[in-house]
Every structure is written in structure tokens, then in C-alpha cells.
N, C-alpha and C positions, 0 to 999 in steps of 0.2 A: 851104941847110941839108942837114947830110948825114942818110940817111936807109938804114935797111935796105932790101932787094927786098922781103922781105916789105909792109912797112908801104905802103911805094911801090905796091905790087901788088894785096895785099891788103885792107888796113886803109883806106884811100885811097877803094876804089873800094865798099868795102862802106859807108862813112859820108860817101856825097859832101858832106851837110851842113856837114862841117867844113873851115874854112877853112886853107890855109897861115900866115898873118900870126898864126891864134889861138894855132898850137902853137910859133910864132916866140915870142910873145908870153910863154908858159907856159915854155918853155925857159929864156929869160932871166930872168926873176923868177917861179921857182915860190916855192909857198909853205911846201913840205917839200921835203926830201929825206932817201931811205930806202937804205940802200945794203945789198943782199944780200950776203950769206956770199963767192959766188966773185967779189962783184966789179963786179959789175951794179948799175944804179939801179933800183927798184922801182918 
């Protein structure tokens, strides 16, 4: 899964509770999607 450094680094290590497979999982069939002004997914 590709992933920012930050999220990798940060995000990661602040919520060890969350697993790989769950945001594999959320990726593939979210249930919104919101897309910002420049372009980004919210």
C-alpha cells in the first residue's frame, strides 16, 4: 500500500492499535468519498 512518511511515521506509530489490512480494507470499499477544492480526498 503506498503511503505518505508522515502517516508511515507518524500516524502509524501514534495509533499502534490500527491494523494494516483495516485501512486496506477502508481503501478498497469506502463508503464516501469527498474530494477537496485542490484535489485531495478528504
Amino acid at each position: 500500500m503506498k503511503t505518505t512518511a508522515y502517516f508511515r511515521d507518524v500516524v502509524v506509530q501514534k495509533h499502534p492499535g490500527i491494523e494494516e489490512e483495516w485501512i486496506q480494507r477502508v481503501m478498497a470499499e469506502p463508503l464516501e468519498q469527498r474530494r477537496q477544492a485542490d484535489g485531495r480526498y478528504a
